[in-house]
N, C-alpha and C positions, 0 to 999 in steps of 0.2 A: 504494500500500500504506500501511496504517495506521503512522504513525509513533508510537514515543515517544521520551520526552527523557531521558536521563541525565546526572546532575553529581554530579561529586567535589569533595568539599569537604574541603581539605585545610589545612595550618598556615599556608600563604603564596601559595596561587593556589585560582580553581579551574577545570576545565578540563568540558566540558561537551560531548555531541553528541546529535543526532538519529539514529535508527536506525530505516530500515522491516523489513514483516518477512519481509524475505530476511535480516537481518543485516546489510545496507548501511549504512556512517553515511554520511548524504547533508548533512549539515551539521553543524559546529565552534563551538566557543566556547573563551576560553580568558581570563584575567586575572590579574593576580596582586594579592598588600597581604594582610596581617595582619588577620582579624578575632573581635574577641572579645566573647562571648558571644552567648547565642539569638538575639536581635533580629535582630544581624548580620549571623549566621551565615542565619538565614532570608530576610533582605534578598536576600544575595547568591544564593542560590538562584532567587526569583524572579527576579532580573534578568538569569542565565541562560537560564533559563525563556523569557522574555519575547525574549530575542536569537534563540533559536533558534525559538519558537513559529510551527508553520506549519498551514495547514487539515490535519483530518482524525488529529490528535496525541491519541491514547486516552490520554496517562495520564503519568505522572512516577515516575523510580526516585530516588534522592537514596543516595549513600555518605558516610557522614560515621565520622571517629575517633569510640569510644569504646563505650559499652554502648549497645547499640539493642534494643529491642523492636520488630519488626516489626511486632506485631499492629496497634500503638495508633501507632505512627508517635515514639513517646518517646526521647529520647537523654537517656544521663547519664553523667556520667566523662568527658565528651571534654577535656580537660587543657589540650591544646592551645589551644584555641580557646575558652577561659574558661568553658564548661559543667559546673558542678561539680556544680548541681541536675536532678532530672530537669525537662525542657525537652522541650514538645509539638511538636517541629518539624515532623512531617509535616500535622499537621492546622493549624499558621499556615501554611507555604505553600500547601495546598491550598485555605485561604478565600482566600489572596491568587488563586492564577491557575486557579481555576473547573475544576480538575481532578482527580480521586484522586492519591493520593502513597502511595508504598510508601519505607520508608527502611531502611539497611542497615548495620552497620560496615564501611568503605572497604574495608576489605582481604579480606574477605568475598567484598562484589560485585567486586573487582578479579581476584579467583579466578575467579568465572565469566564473568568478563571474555577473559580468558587462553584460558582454556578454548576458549571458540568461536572467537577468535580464530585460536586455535592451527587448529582442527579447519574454519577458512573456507579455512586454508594446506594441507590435506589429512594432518596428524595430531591422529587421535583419540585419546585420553586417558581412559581411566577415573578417574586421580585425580592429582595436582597441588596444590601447594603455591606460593602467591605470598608472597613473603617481603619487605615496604614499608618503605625505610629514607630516609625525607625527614627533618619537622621531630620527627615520631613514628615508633617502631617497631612492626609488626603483621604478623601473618601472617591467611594466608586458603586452608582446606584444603577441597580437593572428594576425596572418597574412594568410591570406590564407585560414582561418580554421583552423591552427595548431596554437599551443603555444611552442614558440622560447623558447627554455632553453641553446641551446651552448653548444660548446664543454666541459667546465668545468663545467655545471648549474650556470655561471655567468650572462647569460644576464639578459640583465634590469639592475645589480648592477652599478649606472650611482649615486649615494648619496655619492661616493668613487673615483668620476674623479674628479682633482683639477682644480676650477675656479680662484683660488686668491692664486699666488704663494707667494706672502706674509701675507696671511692669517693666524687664527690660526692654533694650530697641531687641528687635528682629532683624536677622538680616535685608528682610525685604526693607526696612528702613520707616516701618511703623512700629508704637510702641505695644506689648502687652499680648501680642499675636500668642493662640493657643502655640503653635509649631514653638514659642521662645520659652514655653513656660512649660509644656509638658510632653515633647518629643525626647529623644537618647541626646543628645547634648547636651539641654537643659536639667534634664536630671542628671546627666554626669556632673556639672557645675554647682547642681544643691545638693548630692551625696558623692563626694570626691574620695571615695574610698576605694582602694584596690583597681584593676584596668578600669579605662575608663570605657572600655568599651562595654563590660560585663558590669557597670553601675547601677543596670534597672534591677538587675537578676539580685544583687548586693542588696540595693535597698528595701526590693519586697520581699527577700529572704530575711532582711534582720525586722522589716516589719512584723512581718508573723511572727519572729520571736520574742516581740513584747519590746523593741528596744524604742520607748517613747520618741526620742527624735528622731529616728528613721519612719514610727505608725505620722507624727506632725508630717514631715516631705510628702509621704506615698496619700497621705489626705489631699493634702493641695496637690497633686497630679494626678491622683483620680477621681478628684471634684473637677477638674478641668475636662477631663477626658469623657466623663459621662453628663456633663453640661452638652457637649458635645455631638455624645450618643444620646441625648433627648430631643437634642434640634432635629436630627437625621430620623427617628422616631416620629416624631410631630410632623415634621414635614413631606416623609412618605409613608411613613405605616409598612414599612417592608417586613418582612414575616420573618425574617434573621438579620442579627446584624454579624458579620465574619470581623474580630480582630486582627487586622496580622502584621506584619513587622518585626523589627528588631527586637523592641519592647513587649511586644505582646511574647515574641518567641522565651520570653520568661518562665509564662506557662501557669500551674494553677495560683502557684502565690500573688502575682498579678489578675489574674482571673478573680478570685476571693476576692481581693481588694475592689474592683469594681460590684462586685456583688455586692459587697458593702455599703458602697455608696448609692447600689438604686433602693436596695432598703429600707435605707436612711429616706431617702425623697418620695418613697412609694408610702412610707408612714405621716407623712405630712398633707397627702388629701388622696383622695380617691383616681379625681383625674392622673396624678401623680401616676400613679399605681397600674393605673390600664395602659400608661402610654409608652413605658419602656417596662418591659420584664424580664428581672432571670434568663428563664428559658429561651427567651429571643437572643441571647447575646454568649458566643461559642467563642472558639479560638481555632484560628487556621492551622496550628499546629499539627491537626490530624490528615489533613487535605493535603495533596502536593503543593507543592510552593504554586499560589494562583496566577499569581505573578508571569511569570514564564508560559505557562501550563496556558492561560488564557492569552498569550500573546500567540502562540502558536494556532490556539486556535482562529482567535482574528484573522492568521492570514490565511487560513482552509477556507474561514465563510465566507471571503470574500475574490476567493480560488484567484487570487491577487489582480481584478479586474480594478480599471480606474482609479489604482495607483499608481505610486511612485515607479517605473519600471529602471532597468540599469543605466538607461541614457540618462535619465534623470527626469523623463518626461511623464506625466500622467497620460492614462490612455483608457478607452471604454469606457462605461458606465462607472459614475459612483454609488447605486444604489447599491441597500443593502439584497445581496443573493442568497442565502441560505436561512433557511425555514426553523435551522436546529432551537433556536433559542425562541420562538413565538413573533419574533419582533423587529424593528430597525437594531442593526448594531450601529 
């Protein structure tokens, strides 16, 4: 079966698979290191590309932070990763590795990542909310069957609404942004204990042990964070919300800690209580990395018509083609 490739490009690794089309990932990739701006960010793509490249690979999906235009293959905003102009990333990988490239905001394709995932495990989902708290914060909503991009391909970008107007600056250069107050940086800087990469997993470990000023930090980061998961709640009513990211990949101690706090808010009124629950809010930890997994699939459904091709040109139709998921992708 025809394979394609999926990779996540994210603040500090990136992680990458093969997919035929049953939805099998039949091969991995995965690295990690900081890299900033286009160039590099497109480097590392191909050399993904290149690790997994196997005969008979129709095409490349690519999830990157920040504003994407899918049509032209264009990212801009991505903060993280030093992209501040808009940056043709689908069409330089695509002359690097002799293939069409469809590209997507991470947390986007990380939805329809979930999604199948979820529905390869035998539940199906009409609509789901994957909610990415690594080096950036982002959400990625499929409603209905379709996945919500917005008028500008901002939605989901919610790691850039400010929680704490006296908060610090944000990179983006506003103050108070959830992404400055409750993403893996921020909490490395309010628990600077041991790596700094391993400081969520530290601080909800020594939360659960009772260690008062670690339970004070992990409170104000997951009051931020299910503030958060209540807008996304209220504003779609998605039947799951998927946690995933760095932070999340912490796992139940993290988990417990948000449970905490919808309990808390769910004892204070009734609307409270119906609007986010428990049981709607999981951890990707079980699911393939969506990430990837849904980047590959983006470029099956759209058997890589009207996009980016190797010349760098669009070509054919942009609607969406494939029926799998109910909806426009």
């Amino acid at each position: 079966m025809a394979p394609t490739i999926g990779i996540d490009i994210g603040g500090s690794s990136v992680r990458a698979v093969a997919r035929d089309e049953s939805g099998t990932i039949v091969d991995r990739y995965h690295t990690t290191g900081t890299r900033q701006g286009g160039s590099q960010v497109a480097a590392a793509a191909v050399d993904a590309y290149r690790a997994l490249e196997g005969p008979g690979c129709v095409g490349v999906g690519i999830g990157i932070p920040g504003q994407v235009d899918p049509s032209t293959g264009r990212v801009s905003h991505a903060i993280n990763l030093g992209i501040d102009r808009p940056y043709d990333l689908g069409a330089e990988v695509a002359e690097e590795v002799g293939k069409s490239v469809i590209v997507e905001n991470d947390v986007r394709v990380a939805a329809l990542g979930a999604r199948e995932s979820l529905a390869l495990g035998g539940t199906e989902l009409e609509s789901l909310a994957v909610f990415s708290i690594g080096t950036g914060i982002g959400a990625g909503v499929v409603v209905n069957g379709s996945l919500l991009r917005g008028a500008q391909g901002m939605a989901g970008e919610i790691g850039h609404v400010t929680v704490d107007q006296s908060g610090p600056v944000c990179r983006c250069g506003q103050r108070g942004c959830l992404e400055a107050v409750a993403a893996g940086p921020a909490i490395g800087r309010a628990w600077p204990k041991g790596d700094a990469d391993a400081a969520a997993a530290a601080l909800f470990a020594a939360a659960a042990d009772g260690d008062p000023a670690a339970q004070r930090v992990a409170d104000r980061v997951t009051g931020h964070i299910v503030t958060a998961l209540v807008w996304l709640a209220a504003a779609y009513d998605t039947e799951v919300i998927v946690l995933a990211g760095g932070v999340s990949s912490v796992g139940i101690d993290f988990l417990s800690a948000i449970y905490d706090q919808i309990a808390r808010r769910a004892g204070t009124s009734e609307i409270a209580a119906r609007r986010l629950r428990p049981e709607q809010v999981m951890l990707a930890d079980h699911l393939d990395p969506p990430g990837p997994r849904g980047a590959a699939l983006m470029a099956a459904m759209h058997n890589l018509k009207g996009r980016v091709s190797p010349a760098g040109k669009t070509k054919g139709s942009s609607k969406p083609m494939n029926k799998q998921l109910g909806g426009a992708v």
